[in-house]
N, CA, C and O atoms as a MOPAC input file, in Angstrom:
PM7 MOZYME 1SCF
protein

 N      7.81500 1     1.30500 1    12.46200 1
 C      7.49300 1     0.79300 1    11.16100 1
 C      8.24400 1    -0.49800 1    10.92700 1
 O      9.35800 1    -0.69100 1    11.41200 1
 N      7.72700 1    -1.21600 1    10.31200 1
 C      8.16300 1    -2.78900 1     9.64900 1
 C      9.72500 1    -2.46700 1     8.75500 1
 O      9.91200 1    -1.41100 1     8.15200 1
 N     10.66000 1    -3.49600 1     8.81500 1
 C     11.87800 1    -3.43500 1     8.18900 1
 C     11.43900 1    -4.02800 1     6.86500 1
 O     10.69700 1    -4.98700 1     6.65200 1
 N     12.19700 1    -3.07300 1     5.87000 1
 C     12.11900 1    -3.71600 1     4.38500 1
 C     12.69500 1    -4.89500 1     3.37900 1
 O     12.95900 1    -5.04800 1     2.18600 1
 N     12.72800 1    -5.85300 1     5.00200 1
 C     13.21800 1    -7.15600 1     4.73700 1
 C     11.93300 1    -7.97500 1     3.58100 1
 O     10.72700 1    -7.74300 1     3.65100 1
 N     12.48300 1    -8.77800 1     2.74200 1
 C     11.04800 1    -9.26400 1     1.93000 1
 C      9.79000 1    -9.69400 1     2.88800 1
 O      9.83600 1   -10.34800 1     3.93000 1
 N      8.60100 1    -9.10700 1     2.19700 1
 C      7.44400 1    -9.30700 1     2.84400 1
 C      7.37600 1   -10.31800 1     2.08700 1
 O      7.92000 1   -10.33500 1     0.98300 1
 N      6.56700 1   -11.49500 1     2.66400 1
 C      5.65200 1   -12.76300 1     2.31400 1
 C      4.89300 1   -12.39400 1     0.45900 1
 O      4.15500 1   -11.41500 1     0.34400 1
 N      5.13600 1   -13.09500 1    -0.53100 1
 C      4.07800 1   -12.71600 1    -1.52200 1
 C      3.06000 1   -12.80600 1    -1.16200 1
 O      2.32500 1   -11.87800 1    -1.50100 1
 N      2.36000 1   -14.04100 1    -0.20600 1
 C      0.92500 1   -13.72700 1    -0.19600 1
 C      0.36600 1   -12.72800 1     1.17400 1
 O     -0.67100 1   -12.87300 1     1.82200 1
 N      1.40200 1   -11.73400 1     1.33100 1
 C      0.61600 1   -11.04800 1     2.30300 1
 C      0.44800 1    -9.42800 1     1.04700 1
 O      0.24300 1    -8.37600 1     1.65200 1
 N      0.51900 1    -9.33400 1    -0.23200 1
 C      0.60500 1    -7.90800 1    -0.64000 1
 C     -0.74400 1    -8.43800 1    -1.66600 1
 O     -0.74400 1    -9.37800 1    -2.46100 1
 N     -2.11300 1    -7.26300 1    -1.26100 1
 C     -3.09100 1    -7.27400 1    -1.88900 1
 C     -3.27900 1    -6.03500 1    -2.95800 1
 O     -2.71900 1    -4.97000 1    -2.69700 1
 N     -4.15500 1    -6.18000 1    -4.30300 1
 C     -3.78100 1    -5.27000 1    -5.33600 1
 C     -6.01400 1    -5.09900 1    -5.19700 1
 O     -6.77800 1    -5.93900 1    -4.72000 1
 N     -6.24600 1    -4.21500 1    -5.59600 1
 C     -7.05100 1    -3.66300 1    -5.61600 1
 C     -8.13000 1    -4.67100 1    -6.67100 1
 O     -7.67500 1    -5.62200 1    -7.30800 1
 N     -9.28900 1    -4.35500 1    -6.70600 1
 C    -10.22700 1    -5.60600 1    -7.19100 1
 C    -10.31100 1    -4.65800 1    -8.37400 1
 O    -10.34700 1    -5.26000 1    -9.44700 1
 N    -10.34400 1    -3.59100 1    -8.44500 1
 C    -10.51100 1    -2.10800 1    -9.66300 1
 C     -9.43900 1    -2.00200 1   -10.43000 1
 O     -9.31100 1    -1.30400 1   -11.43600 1
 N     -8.44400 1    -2.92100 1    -9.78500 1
 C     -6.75200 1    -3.03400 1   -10.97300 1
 C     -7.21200 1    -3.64300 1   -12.31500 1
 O     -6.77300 1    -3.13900 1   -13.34900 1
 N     -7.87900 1    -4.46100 1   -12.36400 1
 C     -8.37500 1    -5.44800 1   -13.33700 1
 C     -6.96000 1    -5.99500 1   -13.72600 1
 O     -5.97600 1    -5.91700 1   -12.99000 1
 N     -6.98300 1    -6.64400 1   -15.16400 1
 C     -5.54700 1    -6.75100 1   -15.48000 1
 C     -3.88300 1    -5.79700 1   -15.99500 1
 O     -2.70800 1    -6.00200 1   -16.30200 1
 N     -4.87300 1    -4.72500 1   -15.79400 1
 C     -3.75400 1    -3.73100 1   -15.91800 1
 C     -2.56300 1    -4.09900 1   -14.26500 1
 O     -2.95700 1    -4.36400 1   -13.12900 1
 N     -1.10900 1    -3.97100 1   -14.76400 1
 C     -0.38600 1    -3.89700 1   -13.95500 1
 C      0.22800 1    -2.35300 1   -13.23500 1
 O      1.22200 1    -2.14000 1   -12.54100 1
 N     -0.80500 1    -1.47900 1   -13.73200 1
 C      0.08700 1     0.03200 1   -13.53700 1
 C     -1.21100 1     0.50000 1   -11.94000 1
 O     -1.95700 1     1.46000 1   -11.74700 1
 N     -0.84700 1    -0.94600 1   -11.01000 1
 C     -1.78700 1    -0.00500 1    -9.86100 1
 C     -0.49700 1    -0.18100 1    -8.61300 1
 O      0.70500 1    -0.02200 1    -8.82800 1
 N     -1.11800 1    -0.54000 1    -7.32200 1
 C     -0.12300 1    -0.14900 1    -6.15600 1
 C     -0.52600 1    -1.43400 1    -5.70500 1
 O     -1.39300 1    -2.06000 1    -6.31500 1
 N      0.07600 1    -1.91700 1    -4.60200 1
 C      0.00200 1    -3.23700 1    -4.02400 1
 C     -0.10500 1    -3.09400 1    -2.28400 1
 O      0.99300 1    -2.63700 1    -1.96600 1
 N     -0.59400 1    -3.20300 1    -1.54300 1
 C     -0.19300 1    -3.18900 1     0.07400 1
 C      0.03300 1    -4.48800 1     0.89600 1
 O     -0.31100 1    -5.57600 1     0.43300 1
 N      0.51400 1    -4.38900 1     1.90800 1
 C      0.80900 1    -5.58800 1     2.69800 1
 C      0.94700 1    -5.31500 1     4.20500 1
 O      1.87600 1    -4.64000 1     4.65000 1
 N     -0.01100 1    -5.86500 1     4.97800 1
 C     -0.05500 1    -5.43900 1     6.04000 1
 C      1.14100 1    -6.71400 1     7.11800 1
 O      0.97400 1    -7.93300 1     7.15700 1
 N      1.96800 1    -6.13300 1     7.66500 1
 C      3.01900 1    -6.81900 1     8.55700 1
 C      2.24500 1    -7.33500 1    10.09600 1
 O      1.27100 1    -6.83700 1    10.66100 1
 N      2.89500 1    -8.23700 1    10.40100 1
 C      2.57000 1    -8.60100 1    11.56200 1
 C      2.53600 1    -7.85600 1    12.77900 1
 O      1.80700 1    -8.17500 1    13.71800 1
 N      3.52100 1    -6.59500 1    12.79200 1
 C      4.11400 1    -5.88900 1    13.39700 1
 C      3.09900 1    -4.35700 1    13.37100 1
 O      3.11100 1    -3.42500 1    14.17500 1
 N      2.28100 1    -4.54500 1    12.14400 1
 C      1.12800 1    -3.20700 1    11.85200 1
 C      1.59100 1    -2.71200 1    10.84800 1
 O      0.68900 1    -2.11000 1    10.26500 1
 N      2.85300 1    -2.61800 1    10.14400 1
 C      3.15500 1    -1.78700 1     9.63600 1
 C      2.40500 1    -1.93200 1     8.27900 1
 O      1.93100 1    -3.06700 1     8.23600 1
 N      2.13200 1    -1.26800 1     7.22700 1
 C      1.94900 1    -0.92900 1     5.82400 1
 C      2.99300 1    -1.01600 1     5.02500 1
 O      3.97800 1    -0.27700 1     5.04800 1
 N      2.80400 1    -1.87300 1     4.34500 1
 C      3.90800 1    -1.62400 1     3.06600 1
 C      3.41000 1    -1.45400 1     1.41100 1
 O      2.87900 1    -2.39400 1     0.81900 1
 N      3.61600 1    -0.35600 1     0.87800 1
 C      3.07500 1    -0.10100 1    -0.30400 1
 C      4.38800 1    -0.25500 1    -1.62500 1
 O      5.61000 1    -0.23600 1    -1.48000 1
 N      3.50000 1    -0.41600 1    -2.99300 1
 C      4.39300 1    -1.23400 1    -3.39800 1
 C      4.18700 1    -0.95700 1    -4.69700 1
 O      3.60900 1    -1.97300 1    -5.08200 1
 N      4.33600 1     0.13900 1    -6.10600 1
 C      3.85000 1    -0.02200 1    -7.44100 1
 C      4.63400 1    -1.43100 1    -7.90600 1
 O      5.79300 1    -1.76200 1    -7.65700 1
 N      3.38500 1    -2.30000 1    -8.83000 1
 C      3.08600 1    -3.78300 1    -9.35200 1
 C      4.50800 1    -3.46500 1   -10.72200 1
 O      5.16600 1    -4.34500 1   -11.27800 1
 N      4.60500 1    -2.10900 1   -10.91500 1
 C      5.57000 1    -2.26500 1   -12.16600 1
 C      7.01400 1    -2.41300 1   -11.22500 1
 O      7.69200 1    -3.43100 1   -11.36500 1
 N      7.26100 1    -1.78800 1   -10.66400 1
 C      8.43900 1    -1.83200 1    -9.68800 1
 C      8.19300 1    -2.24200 1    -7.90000 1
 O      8.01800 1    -1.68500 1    -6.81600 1
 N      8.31300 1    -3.45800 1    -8.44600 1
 C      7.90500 1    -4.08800 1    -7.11600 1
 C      9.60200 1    -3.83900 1    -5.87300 1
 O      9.53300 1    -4.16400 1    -4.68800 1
 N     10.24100 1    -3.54900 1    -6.17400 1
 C     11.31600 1    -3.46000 1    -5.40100 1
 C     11.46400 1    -2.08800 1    -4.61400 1
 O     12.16800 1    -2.05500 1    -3.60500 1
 N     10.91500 1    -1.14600 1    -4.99400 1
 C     10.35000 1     0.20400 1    -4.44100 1
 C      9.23500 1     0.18500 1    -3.63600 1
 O      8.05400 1     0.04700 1    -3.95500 1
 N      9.65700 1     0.31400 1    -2.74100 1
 C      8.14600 1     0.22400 1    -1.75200 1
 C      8.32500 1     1.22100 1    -0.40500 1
 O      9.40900 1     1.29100 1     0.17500 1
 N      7.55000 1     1.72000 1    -0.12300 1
 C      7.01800 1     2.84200 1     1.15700 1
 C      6.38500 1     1.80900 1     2.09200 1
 O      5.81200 1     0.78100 1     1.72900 1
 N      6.63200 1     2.37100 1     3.77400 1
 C      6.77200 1     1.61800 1     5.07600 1
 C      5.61600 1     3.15300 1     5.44700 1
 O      5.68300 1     4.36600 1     5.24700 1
 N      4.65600 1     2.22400 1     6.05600 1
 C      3.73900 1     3.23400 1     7.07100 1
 C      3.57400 1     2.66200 1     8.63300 1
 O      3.98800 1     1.54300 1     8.93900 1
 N      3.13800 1     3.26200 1     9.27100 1
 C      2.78600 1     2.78600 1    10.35000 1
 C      1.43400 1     3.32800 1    10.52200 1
 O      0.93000 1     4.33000 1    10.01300 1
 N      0.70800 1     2.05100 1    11.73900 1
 C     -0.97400 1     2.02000 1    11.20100 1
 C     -1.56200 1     3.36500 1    11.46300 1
 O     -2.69300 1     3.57700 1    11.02500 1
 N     -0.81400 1     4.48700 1    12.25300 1
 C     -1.61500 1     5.25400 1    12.33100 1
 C     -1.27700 1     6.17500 1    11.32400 1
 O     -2.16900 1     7.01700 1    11.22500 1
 N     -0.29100 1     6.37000 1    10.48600 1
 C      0.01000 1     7.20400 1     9.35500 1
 C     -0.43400 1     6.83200 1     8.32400 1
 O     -0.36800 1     7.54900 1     7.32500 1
 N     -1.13100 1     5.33700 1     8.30200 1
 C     -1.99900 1     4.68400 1     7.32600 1
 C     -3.33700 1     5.05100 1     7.16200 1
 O     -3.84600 1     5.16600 1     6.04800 1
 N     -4.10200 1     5.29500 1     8.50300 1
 C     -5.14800 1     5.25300 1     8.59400 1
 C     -5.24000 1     6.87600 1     8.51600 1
 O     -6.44500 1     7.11900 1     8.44500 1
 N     -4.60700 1     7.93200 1     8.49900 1
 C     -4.90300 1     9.48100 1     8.12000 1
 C     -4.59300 1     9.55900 1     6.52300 1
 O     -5.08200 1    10.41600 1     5.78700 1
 N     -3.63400 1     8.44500 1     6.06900 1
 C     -4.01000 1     8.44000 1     4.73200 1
 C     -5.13300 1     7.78900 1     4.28000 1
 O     -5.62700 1     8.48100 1     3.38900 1
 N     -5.67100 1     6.94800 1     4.43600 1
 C     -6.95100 1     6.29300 1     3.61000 1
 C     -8.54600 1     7.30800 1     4.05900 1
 O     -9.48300 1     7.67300 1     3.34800 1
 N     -8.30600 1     7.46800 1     5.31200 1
 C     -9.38300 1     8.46000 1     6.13400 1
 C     -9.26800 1     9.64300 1     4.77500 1
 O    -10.14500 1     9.57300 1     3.91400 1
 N     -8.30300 1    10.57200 1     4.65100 1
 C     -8.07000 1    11.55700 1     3.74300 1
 C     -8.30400 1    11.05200 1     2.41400 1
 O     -9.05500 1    11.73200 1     1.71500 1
 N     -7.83600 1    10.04500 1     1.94000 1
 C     -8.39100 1     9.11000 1     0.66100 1
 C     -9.66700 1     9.16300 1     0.56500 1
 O    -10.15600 1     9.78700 1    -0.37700 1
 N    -10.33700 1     8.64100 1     1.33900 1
 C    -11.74200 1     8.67600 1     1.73300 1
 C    -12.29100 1     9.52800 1     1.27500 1
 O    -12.98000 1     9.44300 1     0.25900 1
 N    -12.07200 1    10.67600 1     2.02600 1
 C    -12.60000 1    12.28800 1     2.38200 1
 C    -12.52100 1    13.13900 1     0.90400 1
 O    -12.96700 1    14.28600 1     0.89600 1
 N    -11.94300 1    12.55500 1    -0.35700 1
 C    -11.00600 1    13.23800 1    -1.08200 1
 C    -10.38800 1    14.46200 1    -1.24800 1
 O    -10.60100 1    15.43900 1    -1.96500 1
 N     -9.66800 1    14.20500 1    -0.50900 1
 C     -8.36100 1    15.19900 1    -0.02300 1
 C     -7.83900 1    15.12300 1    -1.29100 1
 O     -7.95600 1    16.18700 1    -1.89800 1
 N     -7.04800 1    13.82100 1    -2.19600 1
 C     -5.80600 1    13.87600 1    -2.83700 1
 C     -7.03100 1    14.18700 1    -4.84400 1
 O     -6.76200 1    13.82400 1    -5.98900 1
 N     -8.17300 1    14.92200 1    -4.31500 1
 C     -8.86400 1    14.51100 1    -6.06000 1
 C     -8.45500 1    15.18900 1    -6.58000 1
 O     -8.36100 1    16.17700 1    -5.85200 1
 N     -8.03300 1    15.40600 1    -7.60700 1
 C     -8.56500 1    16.78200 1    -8.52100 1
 C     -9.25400 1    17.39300 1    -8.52500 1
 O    -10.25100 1    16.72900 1    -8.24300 1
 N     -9.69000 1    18.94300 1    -8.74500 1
 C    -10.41400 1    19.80000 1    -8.92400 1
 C    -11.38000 1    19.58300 1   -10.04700 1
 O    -12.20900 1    20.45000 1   -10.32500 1

């Protein structure tokens, strides 16, 4: 996984469905593969994935695994 040295601002993308609300998540993909996720209210808190622990989360995202009943 990528070190949580500052990522680039223009590498962290926010969702097109955020609109102007600031209460969504941010990602940033590293040179290295890694994922870095990021809530827009507390940008200094952020989670490190690696691409394949990324891609069983969004796959499961997908699938909705995480919905509500």
């Amino acid at each position: 996984m990528g070190s949580h040295e500052e990522t680039p601002p223009d590498r962290w993308r926010r969702s097109v469905r955020c609109g102007a609300s600031n209460g969504c998540v941010e990602v940033a993909r590293l040179d290295d593969g890694a994922i870095h996720v990021r809530d827009t209210e507390d940008t200094l808190a952020r989670l490190a994935f690696g691409p394949d622990e990324w891609r069983r989360f969004t796959d499961d995202a997908k699938e909705g695994r995480f919905d509500n009943p």
